[in-house]
C-alpha positions as CSV (number, residue, x, y, z in Angstrom):
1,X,89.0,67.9,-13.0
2,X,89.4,68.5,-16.7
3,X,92.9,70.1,-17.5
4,X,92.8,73.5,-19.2
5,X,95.9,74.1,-21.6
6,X,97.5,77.5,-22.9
7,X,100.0,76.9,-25.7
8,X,102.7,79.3,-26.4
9,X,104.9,79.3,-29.7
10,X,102.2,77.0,-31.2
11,X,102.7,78.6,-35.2
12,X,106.0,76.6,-35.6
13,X,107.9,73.5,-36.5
14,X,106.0,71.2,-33.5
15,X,102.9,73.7,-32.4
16,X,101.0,73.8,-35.5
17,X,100.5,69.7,-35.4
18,X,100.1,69.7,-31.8
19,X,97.1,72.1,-32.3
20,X,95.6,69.9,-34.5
21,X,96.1,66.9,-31.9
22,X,94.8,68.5,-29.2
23,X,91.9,69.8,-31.6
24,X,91.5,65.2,-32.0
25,X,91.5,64.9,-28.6
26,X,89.6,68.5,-26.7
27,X,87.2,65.9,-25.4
28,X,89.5,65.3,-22.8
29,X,90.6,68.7,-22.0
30,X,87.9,71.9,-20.0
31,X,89.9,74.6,-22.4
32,X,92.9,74.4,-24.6
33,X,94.2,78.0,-25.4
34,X,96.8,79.3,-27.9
35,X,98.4,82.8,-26.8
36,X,98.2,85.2,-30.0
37,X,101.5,87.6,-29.5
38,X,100.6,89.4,-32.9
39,X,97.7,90.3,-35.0
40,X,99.5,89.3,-37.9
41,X,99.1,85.3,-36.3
42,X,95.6,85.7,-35.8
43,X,94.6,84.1,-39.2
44,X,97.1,81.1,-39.4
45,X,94.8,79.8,-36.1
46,X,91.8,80.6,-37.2
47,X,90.8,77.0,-38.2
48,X,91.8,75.8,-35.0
49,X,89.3,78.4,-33.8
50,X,86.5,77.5,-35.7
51,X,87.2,74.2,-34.0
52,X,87.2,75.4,-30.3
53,X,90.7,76.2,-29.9
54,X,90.4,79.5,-27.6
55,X,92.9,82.4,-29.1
56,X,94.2,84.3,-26.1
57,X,95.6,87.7,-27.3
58,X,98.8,89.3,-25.1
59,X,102.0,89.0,-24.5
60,X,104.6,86.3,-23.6
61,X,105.5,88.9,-21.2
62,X,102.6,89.9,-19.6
63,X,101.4,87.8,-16.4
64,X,97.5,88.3,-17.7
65,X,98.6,85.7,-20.5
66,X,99.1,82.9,-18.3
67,X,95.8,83.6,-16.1
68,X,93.4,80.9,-15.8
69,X,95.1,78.0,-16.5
70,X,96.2,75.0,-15.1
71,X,99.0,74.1,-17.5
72,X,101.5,76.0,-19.9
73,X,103.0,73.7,-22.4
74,X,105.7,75.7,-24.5
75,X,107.0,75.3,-27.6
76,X,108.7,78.7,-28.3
77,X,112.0,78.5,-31.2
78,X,115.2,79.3,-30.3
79,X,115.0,82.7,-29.8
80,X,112.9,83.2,-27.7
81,X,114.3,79.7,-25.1
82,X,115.6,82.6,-23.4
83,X,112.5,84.2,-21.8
84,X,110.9,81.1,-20.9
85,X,112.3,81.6,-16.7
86,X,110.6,85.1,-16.8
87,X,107.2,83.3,-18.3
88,X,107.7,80.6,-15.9
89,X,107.9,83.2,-12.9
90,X,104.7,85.2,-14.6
91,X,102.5,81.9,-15.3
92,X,103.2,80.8,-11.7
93,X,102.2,84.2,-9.7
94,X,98.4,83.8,-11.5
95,X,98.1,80.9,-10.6
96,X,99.5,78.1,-13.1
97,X,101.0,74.8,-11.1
98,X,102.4,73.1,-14.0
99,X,104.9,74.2,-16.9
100,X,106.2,72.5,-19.9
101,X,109.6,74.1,-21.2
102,X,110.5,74.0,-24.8
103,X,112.5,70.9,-24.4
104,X,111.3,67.8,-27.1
105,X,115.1,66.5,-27.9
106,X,118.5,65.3,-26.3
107,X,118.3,64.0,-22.9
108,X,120.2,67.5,-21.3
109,X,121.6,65.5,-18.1
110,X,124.6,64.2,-20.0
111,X,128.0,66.1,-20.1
112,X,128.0,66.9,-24.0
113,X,124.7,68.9,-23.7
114,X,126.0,70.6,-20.3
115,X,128.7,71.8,-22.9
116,X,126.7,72.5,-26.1
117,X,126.0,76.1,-26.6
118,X,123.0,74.4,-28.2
119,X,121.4,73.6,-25.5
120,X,122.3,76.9,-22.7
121,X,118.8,78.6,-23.0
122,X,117.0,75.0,-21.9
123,X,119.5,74.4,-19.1
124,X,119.2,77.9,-18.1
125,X,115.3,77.3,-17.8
126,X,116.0,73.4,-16.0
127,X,117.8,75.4,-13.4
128,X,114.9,77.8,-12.9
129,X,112.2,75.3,-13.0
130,X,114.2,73.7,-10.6
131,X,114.0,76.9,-8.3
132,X,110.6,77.5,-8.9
133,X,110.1,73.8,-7.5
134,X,111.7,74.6,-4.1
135,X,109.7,78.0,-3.5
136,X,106.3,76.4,-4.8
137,X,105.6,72.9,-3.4
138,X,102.4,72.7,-5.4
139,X,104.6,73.6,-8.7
140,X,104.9,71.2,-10.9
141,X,107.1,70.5,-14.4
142,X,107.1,68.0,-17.1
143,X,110.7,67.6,-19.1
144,X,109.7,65.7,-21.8
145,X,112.4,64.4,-24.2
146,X,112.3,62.5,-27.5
147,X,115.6,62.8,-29.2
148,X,115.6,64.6,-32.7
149,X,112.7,65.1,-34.8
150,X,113.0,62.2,-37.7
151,X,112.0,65.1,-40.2
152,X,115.5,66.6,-39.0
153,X,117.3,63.8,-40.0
154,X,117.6,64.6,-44.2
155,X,118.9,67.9,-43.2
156,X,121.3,66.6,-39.8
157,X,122.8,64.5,-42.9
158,X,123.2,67.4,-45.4
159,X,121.2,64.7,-47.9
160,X,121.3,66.3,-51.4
161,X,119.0,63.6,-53.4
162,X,119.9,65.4,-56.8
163,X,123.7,65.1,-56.3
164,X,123.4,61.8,-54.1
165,X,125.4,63.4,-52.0
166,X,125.4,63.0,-47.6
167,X,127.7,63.9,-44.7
168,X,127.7,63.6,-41.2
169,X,129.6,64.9,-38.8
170,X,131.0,61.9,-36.8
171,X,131.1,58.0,-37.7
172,X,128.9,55.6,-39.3
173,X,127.7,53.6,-35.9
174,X,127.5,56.8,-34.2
175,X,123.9,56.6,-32.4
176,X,121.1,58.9,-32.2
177,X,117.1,58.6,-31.2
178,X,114.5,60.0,-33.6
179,X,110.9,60.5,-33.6
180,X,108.6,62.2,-36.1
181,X,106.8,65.7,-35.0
182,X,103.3,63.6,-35.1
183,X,104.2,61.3,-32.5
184,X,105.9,64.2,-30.8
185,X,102.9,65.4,-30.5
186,X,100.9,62.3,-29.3
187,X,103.6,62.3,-26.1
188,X,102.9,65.6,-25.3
189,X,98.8,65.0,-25.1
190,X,99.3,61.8,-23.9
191,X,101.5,62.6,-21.0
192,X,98.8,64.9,-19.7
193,X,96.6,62.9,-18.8
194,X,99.1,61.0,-16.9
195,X,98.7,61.2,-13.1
196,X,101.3,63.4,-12.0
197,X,103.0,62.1,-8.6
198,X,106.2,64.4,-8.4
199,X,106.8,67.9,-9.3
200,X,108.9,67.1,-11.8
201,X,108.4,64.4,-14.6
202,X,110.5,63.4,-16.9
203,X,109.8,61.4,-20.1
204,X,112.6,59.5,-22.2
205,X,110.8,58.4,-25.4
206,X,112.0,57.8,-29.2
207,X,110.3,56.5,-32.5
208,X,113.7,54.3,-33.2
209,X,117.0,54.5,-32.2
210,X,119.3,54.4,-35.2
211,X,122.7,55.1,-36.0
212,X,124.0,57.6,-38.9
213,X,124.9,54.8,-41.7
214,X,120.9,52.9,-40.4
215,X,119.6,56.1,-41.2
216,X,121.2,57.3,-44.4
217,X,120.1,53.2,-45.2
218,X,116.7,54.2,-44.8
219,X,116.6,57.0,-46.5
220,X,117.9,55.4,-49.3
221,X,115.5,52.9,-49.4
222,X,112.7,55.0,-49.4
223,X,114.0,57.5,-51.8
224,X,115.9,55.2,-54.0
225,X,118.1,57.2,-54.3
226,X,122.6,55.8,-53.7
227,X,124.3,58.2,-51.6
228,X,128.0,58.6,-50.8
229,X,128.3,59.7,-47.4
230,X,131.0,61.1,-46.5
231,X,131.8,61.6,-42.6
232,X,133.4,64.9,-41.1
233,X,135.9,65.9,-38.3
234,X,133.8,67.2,-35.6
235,X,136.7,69.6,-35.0
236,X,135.5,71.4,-38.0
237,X,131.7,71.7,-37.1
238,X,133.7,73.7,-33.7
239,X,135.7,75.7,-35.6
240,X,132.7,77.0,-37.7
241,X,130.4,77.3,-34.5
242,X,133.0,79.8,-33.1
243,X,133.4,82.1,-36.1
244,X,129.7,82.2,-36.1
245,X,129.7,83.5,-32.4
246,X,132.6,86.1,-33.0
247,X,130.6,87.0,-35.6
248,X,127.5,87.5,-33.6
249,X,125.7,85.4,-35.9
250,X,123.5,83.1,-33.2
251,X,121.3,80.9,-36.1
252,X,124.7,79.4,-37.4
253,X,126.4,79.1,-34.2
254,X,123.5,76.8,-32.9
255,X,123.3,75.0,-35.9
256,X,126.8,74.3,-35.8
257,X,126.7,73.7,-32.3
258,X,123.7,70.8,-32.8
259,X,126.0,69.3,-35.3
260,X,129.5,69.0,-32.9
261,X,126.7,67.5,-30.3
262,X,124.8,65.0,-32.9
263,X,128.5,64.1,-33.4
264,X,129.3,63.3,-29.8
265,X,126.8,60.3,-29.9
266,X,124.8,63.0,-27.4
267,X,121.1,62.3,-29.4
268,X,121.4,58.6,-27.9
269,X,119.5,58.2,-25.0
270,X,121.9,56.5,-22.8
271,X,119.4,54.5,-20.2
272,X,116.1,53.0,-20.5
273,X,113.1,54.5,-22.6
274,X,109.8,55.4,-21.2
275,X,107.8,54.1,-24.5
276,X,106.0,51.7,-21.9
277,X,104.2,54.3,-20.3
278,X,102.0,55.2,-23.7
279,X,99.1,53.4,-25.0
280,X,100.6,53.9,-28.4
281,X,103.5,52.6,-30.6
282,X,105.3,55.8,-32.1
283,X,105.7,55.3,-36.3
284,X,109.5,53.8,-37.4
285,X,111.6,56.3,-39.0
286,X,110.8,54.4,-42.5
287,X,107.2,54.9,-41.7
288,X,107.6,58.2,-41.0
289,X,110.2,59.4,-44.0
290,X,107.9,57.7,-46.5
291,X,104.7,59.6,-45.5
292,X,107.3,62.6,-45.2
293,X,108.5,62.2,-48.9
294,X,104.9,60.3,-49.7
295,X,106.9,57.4,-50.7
């Protein structure tokens, strides 16, 4: 039975290329959907229309959304991690039996996530999906992790190519798994057509797993450009993240947040990866900075 796929949150950093692989590969699919939450979005997919991407108009919020598919793969931002246990609780009363959450990063079963304010929406929605599991046997949820998007990594290092200036928040060998949005992407597809034999999936996958100084290395390399990197007290990236919260200002207190976590060592998968499963070898972060920078 072909799958059929509604994508929510698909105009941002990782939807709009995961439209375009699942517009590669709709052979394989009965229907793949994108919700429409605003008239105003309607034009930015119409190219994926044209191409047989279905545009469902409604709301995030509405159950009528969700009916009719088999699958909900979301990819909503940051603000809106938060509503993802009342979608999951909408999807599943018309009928959907499998959800992906907005996860596509750190492994979240490791103490410095549990703490991260980063990271309290997602673990939030783990705990329902967990609930959901339980009340539904036929229910079933993919976590899919893959460390941080290589495209983060100039901006995780503060890289300033006209100064030749970097910093990091941590050490030189601390670790951290990155793969580029594309082959992001190319997990997501590619892990749904994998049989599914439990209700709940998880996927450990990376492009490479690097260290700050490897990566500031690389970037150098492709760039030619020298930097002096300069390495940061955690304790300040803290101290920032909670005058952003009594300020009531959430996009720098996550931002800060990410930073105290990339400086824990926290991006580092710590067991085995599941690159094995995949018929595909995901691009090296050199690979992927130089078509980034079109080195």
């Amino acid at each position: 039975m072909s799958l059929s796929i509604l994508l929510v949150g698909a105009g941002g950093v990782l939807g709009v290329p995961l439209v375009e692989e699942f517009i590669r590969q709709k052979s394989k699919f009965g229907r793949i959907s994108i919700l429409v939450t605003h008239s105003s979005k309607i034009e930015k997919f119409r190219s994926a229309e044209e191409r047989g991407i279905q545009l469902v108009h409604g709301s995030v919020l509405e159950a009528a959304s969700y009916k009719g598919f088999d699958v909900v793969v979301s990819l909503v931002g940051n603000a809106l991690l938060r509503l993802q246990p009342a979608m999951i609780d909408l999807a599943v009363a018309v009928g959907v039996r499998h959800f992906y959450p907005s996860e596509y990063g750190a492994d979240l079963f490791q103490d410095s996530a549990y703490k991260a304010r980063y990271f309290r929406s997602k673990l939030d929605t783990r705990d329902h999906l967990v609930a959901t599991a339980e009340a539904y046997p036929d229910f079933h949820y993919t976590l899919l992790m893959t460390g941080a998007f290589t495209e983060f990594g100039p901006f995780a290092s503060s890289a300033n190519r006209e100064a030749g200036t970097a910093s990091f928040y941590g050490s030189p060998d601390t670790g951290y798994d990155l793969t580029s949005t594309a082959d992001v992407c190319r997990y997501v597809v590619a892990s749904l057509l994998l049989p599914t034999t439990s209700q709940r999936r998880e996927f450990r996958v990376a492009g490479e797993q690097t260290t700050f100084q490897d990566f500031i290395e690389t970037l150098e390399a492709v760039q030619d450009v020298n930097y002096k990197v300069e390495y940061l007290d955690p304790e300040d990236a803290t101290e920032k993240g909670m005058k952003a919260w009594k300020d009531w200002n959430l996009k720098p207190e996550l931002m800060w947040s990410f930073k105290e976590f990339l400086a824990t060592g926290g991006a580092r998968f710590p067991g085995p990866l599941d690159n094995g499963k995949f018929e595909f070898e995901p691009e090296s972060v050199e690979t992927a900075l130089r078509r980034m920078f079109k080195a």
